[in-house]
N, C-alpha and C positions, 0 to 999 in steps of 0.2 A: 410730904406724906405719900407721896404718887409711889416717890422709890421706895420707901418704905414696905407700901404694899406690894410692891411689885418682886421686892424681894423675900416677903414671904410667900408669893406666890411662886418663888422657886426655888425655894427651900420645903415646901411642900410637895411640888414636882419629882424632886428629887430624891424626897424621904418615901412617895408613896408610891412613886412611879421607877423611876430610872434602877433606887437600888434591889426593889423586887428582881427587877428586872436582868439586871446585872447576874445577880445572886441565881437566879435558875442557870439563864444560860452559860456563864462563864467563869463561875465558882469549879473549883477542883479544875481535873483535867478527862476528856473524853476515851473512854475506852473504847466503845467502838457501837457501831449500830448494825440491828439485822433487822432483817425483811419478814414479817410477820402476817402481812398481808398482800398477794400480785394474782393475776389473771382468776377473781373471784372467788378464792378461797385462803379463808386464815390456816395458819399454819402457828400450834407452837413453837417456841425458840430453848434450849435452853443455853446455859451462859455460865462457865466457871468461874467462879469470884473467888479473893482470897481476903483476909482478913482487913488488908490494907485499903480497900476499896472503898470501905465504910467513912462516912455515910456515901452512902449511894442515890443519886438524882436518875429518876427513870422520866426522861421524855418521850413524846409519841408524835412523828412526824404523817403527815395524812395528806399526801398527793391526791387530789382534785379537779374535776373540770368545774370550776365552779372564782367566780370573784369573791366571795364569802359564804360561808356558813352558816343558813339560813338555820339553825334547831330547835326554835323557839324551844329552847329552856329543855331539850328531851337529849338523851342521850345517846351520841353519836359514836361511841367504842366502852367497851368497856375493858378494865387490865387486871387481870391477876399478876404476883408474882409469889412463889411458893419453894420450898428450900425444906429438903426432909418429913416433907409429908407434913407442913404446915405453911399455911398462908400469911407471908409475911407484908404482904401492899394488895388491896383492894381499890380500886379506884374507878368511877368514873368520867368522859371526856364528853366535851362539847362543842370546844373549839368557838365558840361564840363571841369570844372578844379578843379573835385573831383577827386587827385589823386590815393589818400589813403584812401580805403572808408572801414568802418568797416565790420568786418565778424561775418556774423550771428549765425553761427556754424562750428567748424571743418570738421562735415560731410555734410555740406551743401556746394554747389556753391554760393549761393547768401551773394551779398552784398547791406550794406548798404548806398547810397551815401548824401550828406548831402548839402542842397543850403539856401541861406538868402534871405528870400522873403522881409524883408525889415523891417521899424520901425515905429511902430505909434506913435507920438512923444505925447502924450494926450491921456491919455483914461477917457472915461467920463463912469460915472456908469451904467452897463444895460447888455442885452444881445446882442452878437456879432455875428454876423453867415460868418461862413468861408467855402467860396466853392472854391474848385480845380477841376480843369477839365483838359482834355487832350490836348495837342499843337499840332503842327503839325509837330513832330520827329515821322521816324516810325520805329517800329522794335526793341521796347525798351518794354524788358522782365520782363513787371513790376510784379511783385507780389503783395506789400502792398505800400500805400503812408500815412505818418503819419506828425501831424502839432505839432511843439515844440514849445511851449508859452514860454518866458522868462521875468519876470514883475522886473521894474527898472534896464533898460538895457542901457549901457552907446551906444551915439552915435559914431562910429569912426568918427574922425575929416576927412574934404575930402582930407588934404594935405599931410596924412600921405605916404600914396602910391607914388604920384608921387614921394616928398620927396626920400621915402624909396630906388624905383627905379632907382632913378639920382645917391644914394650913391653909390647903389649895383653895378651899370655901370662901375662907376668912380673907388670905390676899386678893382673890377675884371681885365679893363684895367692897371689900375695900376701894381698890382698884374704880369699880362702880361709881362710887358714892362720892369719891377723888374726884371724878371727873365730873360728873354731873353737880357738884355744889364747889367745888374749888375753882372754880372758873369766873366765881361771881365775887366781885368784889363791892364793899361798902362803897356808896355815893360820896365823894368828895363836899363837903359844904360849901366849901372855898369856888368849887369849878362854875358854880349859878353865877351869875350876875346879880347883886343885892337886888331887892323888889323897888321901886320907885318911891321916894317919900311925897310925892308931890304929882299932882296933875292927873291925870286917867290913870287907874290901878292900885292908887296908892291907898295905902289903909287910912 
């Protein structure tokens, strides 16, 4: 039963975790990234797309002095992106469950934390302009904030997560339960010494 649970517990891993995961960063192929934010001030970007780009995966990368980002739950950028005089991706970032965020350099502090602003599922031909501006987290040691384009980007499916997480519950408790009562085994009858028929003890 042990491996049982244990393989649903990575079969859940992998349905809630690994292919989210996959699926942002390494779906389609990268177009390229601008600087949208350096030496305290945002700046808009814009960006020619052409049909073929669609869907499009817009990340936001957020260089830091900081081991993580602290935002209790408050909003740490926020992204426009807008195409012909309408807004086609509103999003905003948090960066909260960047656990492991890249390092910039050995001798540096800073890192880099990484959020999915979200997916344009169409892109029509033309110029794109993407603006990021400030949330209202304070005390977030920004350095640089930069915008990762990713053109034919698969979309995660919604049900992958809950899915993934129902697994991950199930083979963890399992897992649990395995250990803590599979350990015990029935008393042999056989292993006592019969009780005495005769003399002190005996019935």
């Amino acid at each position: 039963m042990r491996s049982l649970f244990a393989l649903i517990l990575l079969i859940g891993t992998g349905i809630g975790v690994v292919y989210p995961w996959a699926m942002t960063n390494f779906s389609g192929r990268e177009i390229g990234t601008w600087r949208v934010y350096d030496q305290g001030r945002f700046k808009p970007v814009t960006v020619a797309l052409s049909a073929r780009d669609g869907p499009l995966r817009v990340l936001v990368d957020l260089t830091a002095r900081a081991e993580r980002i602290a935002s209790q739950q408050r909003t740490v950028l926020t992204l426009t992106a807008a195409t012909g005089g309408r807004t086609v991706l509103a999003s905003t970032l948090q960066f909260n469950h960047s656990d492991n965020p890249r390092q910039v350099s050995p001798q540096l502090p800073d890192r880099i934390f990484r959020d999915d602003a979200g997916l344009i599922p169409s892109v029509a031909a033309g110029p794109y302009i993407f603006t990021v501006g400030p949330g209202d987290a304070e005390g977030i040691p920004m350095r640089a904030v930069d915008i990762v384009l990713r053109s034919a980007a698969g979309e995660v499916d919604r049900r992958a997560r809950p899915v993934g997480f129902s697994l991950m519950a199930a083979g963890l408790v399992g897992l649990v339960l395995a250990f803590r009562f599979g350990g015990r085994r029935p008393e042999n009858p056989n292993s006592q010494p019969p009780p005495p028929r005769w003399g002190r003890g005996s019935n």
